[in-house]
Structures are given as C-alpha cells and as structure tokens.
N, C-alpha and C positions, 0 to 999 in steps of 0.2 A: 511323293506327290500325293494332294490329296484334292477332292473335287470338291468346286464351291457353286456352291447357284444363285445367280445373282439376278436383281431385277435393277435397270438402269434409265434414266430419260439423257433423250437426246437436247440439243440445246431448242431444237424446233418444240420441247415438251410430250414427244414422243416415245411411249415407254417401250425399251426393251429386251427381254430376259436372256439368258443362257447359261451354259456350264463350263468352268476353268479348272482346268489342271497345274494348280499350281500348289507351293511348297506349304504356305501360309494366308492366315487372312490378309495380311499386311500386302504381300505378293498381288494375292486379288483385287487388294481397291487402286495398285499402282497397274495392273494391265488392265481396269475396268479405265480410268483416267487417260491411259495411252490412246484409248477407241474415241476418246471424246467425249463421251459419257458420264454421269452423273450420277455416281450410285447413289442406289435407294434403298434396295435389301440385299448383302453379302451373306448363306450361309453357309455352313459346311455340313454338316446336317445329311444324312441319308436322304430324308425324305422331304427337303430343301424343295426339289424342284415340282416333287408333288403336290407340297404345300403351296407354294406361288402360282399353280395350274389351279388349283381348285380356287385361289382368291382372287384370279382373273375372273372366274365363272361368277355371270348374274346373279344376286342374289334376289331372296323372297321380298317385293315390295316391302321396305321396313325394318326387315330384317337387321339394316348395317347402321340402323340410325342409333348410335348410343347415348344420345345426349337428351334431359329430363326435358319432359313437357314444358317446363317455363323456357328452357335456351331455344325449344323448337317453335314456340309464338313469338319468341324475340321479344327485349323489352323488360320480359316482367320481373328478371333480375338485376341485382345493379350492376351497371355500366362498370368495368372498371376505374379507375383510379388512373394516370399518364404513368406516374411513378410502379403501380404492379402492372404495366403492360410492356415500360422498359425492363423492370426485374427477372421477366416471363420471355422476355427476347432475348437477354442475355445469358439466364442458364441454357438456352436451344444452341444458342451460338459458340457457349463453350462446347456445349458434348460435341456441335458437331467438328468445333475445332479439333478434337482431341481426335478426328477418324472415325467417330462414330456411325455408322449407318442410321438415317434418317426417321427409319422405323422403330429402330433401336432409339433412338435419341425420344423421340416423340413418348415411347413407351417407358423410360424415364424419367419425361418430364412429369407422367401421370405422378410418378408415388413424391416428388418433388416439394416442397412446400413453396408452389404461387402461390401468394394473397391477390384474392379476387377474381381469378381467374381456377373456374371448375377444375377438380381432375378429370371430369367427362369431357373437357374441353381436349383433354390431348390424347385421350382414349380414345375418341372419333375422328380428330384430327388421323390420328395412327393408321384407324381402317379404313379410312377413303383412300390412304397413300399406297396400301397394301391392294388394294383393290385395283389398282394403276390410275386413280386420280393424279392430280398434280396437288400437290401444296396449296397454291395460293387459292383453289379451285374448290378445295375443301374449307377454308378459311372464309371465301366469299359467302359461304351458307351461314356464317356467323356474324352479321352484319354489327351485332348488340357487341363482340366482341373487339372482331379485327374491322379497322376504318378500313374504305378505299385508298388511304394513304398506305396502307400495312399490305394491304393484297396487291396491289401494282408492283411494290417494290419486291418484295418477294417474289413476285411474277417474272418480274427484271431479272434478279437472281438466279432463279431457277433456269432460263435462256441462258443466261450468263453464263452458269458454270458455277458462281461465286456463292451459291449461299450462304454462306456464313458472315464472310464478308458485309452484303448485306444486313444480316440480322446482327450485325455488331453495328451499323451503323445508324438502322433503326434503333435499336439498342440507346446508343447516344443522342440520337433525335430525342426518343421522347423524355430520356432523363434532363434535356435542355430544357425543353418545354416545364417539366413537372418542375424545374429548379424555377423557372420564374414564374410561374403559379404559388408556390409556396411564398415567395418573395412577395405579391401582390397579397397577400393572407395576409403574412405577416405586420407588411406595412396598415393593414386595416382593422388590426387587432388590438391595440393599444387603444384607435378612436373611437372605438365600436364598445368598447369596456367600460369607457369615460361615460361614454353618451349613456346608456343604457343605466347606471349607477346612478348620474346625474338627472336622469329623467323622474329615475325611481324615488329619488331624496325628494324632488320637489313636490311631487304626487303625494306623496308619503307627509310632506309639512302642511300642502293644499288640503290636505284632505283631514287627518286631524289633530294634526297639533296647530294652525291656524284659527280655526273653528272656536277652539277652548279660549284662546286670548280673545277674538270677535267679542265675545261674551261677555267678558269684563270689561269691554270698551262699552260696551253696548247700554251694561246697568251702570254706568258713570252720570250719561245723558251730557257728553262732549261732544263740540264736533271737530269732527275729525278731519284729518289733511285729505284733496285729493289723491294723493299715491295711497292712501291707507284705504279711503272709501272702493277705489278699482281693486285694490288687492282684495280687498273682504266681498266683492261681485263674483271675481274670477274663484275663490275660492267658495263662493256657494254655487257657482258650477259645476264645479266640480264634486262636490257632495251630493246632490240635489241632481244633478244631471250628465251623471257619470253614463247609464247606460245611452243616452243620446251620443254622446263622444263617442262610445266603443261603435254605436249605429254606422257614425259619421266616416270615422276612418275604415269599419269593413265595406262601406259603398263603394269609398276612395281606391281600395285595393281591387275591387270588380270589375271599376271602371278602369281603371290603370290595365287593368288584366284583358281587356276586351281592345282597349287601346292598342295594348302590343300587341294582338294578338293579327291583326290588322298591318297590312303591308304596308301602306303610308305612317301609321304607327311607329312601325318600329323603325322605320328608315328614320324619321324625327327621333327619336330615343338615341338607336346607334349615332346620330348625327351629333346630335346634346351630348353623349360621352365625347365625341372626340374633341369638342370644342367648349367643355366644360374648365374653369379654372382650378388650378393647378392637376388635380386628375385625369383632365383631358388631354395634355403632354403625357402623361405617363403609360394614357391606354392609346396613343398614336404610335408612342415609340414599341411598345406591346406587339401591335396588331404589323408593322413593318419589319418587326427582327421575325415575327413569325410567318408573315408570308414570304420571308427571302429563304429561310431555314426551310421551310417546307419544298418550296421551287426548287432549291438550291440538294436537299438530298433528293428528291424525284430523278432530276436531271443528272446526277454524278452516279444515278444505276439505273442511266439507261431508259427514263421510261420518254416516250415520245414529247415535244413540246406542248400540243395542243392536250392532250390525258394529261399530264404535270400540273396545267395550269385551270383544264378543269375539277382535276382531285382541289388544288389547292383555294380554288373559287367556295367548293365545296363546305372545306373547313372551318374557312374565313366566321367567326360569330358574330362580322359588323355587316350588316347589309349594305351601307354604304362602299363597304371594300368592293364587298359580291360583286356589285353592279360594274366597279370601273375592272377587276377581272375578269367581268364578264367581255366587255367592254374590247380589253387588251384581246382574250382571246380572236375575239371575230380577225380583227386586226391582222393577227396573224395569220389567219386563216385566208384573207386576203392577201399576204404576200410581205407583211409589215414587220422591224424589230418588235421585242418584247418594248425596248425603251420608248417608242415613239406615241402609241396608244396610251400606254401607262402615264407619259407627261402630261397629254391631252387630258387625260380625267383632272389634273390641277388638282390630286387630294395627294399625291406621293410627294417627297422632299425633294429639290430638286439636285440636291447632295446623292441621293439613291439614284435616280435618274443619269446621272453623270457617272458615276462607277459601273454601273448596267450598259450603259451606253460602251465605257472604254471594255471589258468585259466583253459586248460584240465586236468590236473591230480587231480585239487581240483572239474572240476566238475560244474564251474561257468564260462563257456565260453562269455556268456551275458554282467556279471559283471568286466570279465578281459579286455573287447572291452571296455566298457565304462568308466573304469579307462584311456586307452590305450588313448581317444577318447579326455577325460579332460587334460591329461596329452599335448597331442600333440597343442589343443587348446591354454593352458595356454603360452605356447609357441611359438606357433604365435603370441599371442597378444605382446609378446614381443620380436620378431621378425619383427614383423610392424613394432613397436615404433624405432627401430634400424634402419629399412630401412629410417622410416621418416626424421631421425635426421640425415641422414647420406644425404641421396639424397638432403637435402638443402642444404650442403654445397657443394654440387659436383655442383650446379647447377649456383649458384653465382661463383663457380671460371670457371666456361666454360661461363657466361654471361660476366665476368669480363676479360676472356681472349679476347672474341671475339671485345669487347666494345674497347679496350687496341690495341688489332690489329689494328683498325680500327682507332684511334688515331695518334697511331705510324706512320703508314702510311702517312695521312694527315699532321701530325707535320713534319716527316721527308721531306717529302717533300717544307713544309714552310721551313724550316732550309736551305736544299739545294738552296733556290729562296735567301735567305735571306745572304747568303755567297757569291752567285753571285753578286747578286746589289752592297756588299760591297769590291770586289776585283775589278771590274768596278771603 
C-alpha cells in the first residue's frame, strides 16, 4: 500500500483534500470518484500533503498572478481565433480523458503547442486550481480569452462531475462555429479579388494611359462623341483630383464609423444585413444555426435557462437578434415558453418556431435547438454555394460592362476622327 494526497471538489464546487491508502494511482482516482468527488491533484509524493497545505495558504497580494501585463489589462492581445480556442479545448479534454489530474493536465497544456492562446495562460489557469480555485473561476479572470459561453459551461461541468465531457463538447461547439466562419471567408474571397483587381485596372487606365490618347484627340481639333467627351471629364478627375477622392471616401469612413458606433446605427446596419439581397439569406440563416447551437450546448450541460439565454443574447453580433432575445428572456422570466416570445419578435422562421415549440411539449428543448441548429447550418452551406456561383457571374458582367464602356468610348471616338479625315 502506498499513500496518495489528493485535493478534490465536490459537485457544490467545494474543495476537499485528504490521504489514501491505496495500491496505485489508478486505485486513488477510482476511490476518489466512489466519494463523489472530482479530482484535482492525486499525488503520491511524501511531501504531497505538505505541498497542498502550503498552496491553500494565502498568498502575497500578486504573488500568484502569472500572466504578462498585456493579458492583465485585457484586450491588448489578440483575441484568439474560434478554431485555436476549439484546438486549446480539445487537447484539455484529451489529457483529461486519458485520467489525467487536472493540475497535471493544465501543466501540460503549458509546454503544448496552442496557437493563440499564451503558455501563461495554462500556467495561471494551473495556480489558481492549486490554490483551491475552481476552473471556471480562474478562467472568468480572462475575459479576452475565455467567453461567458466557455466559463458557464465548464462551471456546468465541474458541478457535474463531467469535465471533460464538457470540454469535448465545447470542443465541437467552436470547431462548428470556426467551420462556418471559414465558409463565409471563403465564399467572399473570389468577390473581393475581382473587385479589388477590377478597380485597380480602371484607375490604372483613368489615370494614365487614358490621358495619353485624350491628347491626340485633342490636337486633331474633332469633335467628339458624348460618351468620349464624359469619359475624358471623369478621367481628368481623376488625375487632377485624385487627392479630393481619397478626402471624400476617408470622410465617408468617419461617418460610416460614428454611424455605427451609435445604437440606432447599428440596429439600421444589423437590420440592412439581414434583409440585404442575396447576402441577407445567408447571414439570417448564419445568425439562427448560431443562436440554436449556442442555446442548444448551454442547455445539454446544464446551465440554467434564463444564464443560457443571456450568455447567448450576449454573443449574438446582430443587435436586432440582441433585442428580440432580450425580449424572449423577460418572457420567460415571467413564466412563458422559450417559443412563444421568440414568435412574437416576427424576426425567427416560423419553421424554427414549430420545432422549438414540439421540443417543449416532448420535453427535449436541447435536442429540438440542435436539430434547429443542423438544419439551418446545412443550409447555409448551400446557400454560400449559391451566393458563390451567382456572385461570379455578376462580377464578370459589371467587369465586362465597365471594360466595354471604356472601349466604346475610345473606339467611338477613333470612328468620329476617322470619318473626319475621310470627308476632308
């Protein structure tokens, strides 16, 4: 027999330590588990239990903070990435598959290769755990890292019993998320290339290889077509009055920016996406797989209805959504389904509305979001593929007209010089 000293929480999130007499580690974490408990540190270790008395005790204001100046103002690092914060959840959730003690696992994830996420970040994570913090409780002090979505559920967890569990399913949350984020890139990658290329060509002809032909029109002493005369205008604007443009559009962005920045602003903005053509289907179908996904994992670990739904208020990046979630919650807070406030706002489907609705009466509200959640997903995905296929050709015939314009122009005007000389 040999002795292990173990630190454990209860499901109330109450930590509490002792000593076992048993064969092996293995032995340890299965009579730590029998008590109902949650282990946090198993060691075997002589001085095991001295060590967990001394990292109960208070420390020096500061002392325990290990993380750099910029993560302790929050902010002045980048925000992760959805894709390195699912990567960063899923190695946690292997080790601690595998029986890992959660100190141990944490102190692993340090030497680990997360992108985006510090090694101070699990190095601190580690000591507030040691210290008899909670998890999620450690994590709430990193706002820039872990969402309110991430500390609830892990909170759930840790009550639970489940961690890992949990962190696998956070895990999958955000690799949904990151997967149609990428998809929304993607799809606006091709249009964004066109345009940008296409802008640069005509800029590029406006400014001086137009200019050069102008010239030989000029000392002919022809005259010229209207489409020729507005072209040879717009392109001495563009020479001659280039810095006014650049003037014009940084106002434009100012105002645009003061605009949003303003709550009726942006409510009008958020509103223009959702009811924008063709893009506006794709960021409604967007914003609905992601508030059922979000709802829909909150609630299958556990976390109360009305916290679920203001985490997911939270997240929401349409203010118009905010409002009618804001909306739902009161609702329920009065005594109301989830479905009934929600139909009332008149901005959900009333497809989602009826799956939510049968979901309440069977009792599976969790299960009806995350159908809701798949359903709306699958259908982006083939709502991108439409935009994609559609927006290339919209882009070649607006490249094609502008090219054509610009032809026109110059030809017709050869034409007109070329009928002159031959009536001379």
């Amino acid at each position: 027999m040999a002795q292990f000293a173990y630190k454990a929480r209860r499901k109330s999130g109450e930590v509490v330590q002792g000593v076992l007499d048993v064969a092996d580690r293995a032995a340890a974490l299965t009579q730590i588990e029998r008590l109902g408990l949650f282990p946090v540190m198993v060691d075997g270790s002589k001085a095991a239990a001295a060590a967990a008395a001394v990292a109960d005790k208070p420390k020096e204001k500061g002392a325990s903070n290990l993380l750099p100046a910029a993560l302790q103002r929050g902010g002045r690092r980048r925000k992760p990435k959805l894709q390195e914060i699912a990567t960063f959840t899923q190695q946690l959730s292997n080790l601690l598959k595998c029986g890992m003690p959660l100190t141990v696992a944490l102190g692993s994830m340090a030497h680990l290769e997360s992108k985006g996420i510090p090694s101070d970040v699990s190095k601190q994570l580690k000591q507030d755990v040691m210290e008899g913090k909670s998890l999620s409780d450690s994590m709430s002090k990193q706002p820039q890292i872990f969402s309110d979505l991430f500390v609830n559920m892990v909170r759930a967890g840790e009550q639970s019993g489940a961690l890992y569990e949990v962190l696998r399913r956070l895990a999958s949350h955000y690799e949904k998320f990151a997967e149609v984020q990428s998809k929304f890139v993607a799809a606006l990658i091709y249009p964004a290339i066109v345009a940008v290329v296409g802008v640069g060509i005509i800029f590029f002809f406006m400014t001086f290889m137009l200019p050069r032909f102008m010239k030989i029109f000029e000392g002919l002493k022809v005259p010229l077509p209207l489409a020729t005369r507005v072209l040879m205008g717009i392109s001495d604007m563009f020479s001659h009055y280039w810095w006014l443009m650049i003037l014009v559009a940084i106002a434009i962005v100012v105002l645009f920016k003061r605009f949003k920045a303003t709550e009726s602003g942006r409510r009008k903005i958020d509103s223009w996406k959702m009811n924008a053509p063709v893009l506006g289907k794709a960021v409604r179908l967007n914003i609905f797989g992601q508030f059922a996904r979000t709802l829909s994992t909150l609630l299958i670990n556990g976390v109360p209805v009305l916290t679920a739904l203001k985490i997911t208020e939270d997240i929401m990046p349409n203010r118009v959504v905010k409002d009618a979630i804001a909306r739902t919650r009161e609702g329920v807070t009065d005594g109301k389904t989830i479905a009934q406030p929600l139909g009332n706002s008149k901005l959900f489907p009333q497809l989602m509305i009826d799956l939510l609705k049968i979901g309440e009466d069977t009792g599976d509200v969790p299960g009806a979001l995350e159908n809701i959640a798949e359903t709306y997903e699958n259908e982006l995905t083939l709502q991108l593929r439409v935009m994609t296929n559609l927006i290339e050709p919209v882009m070649i015939i607006i490249m094609a007209v502008g090219v054509g314009g610009l032809l026109f122009s110059i030809l017709s005007a050869m034409f007109a010089i070329t009928s002159s000389i031959n009536r001379s």
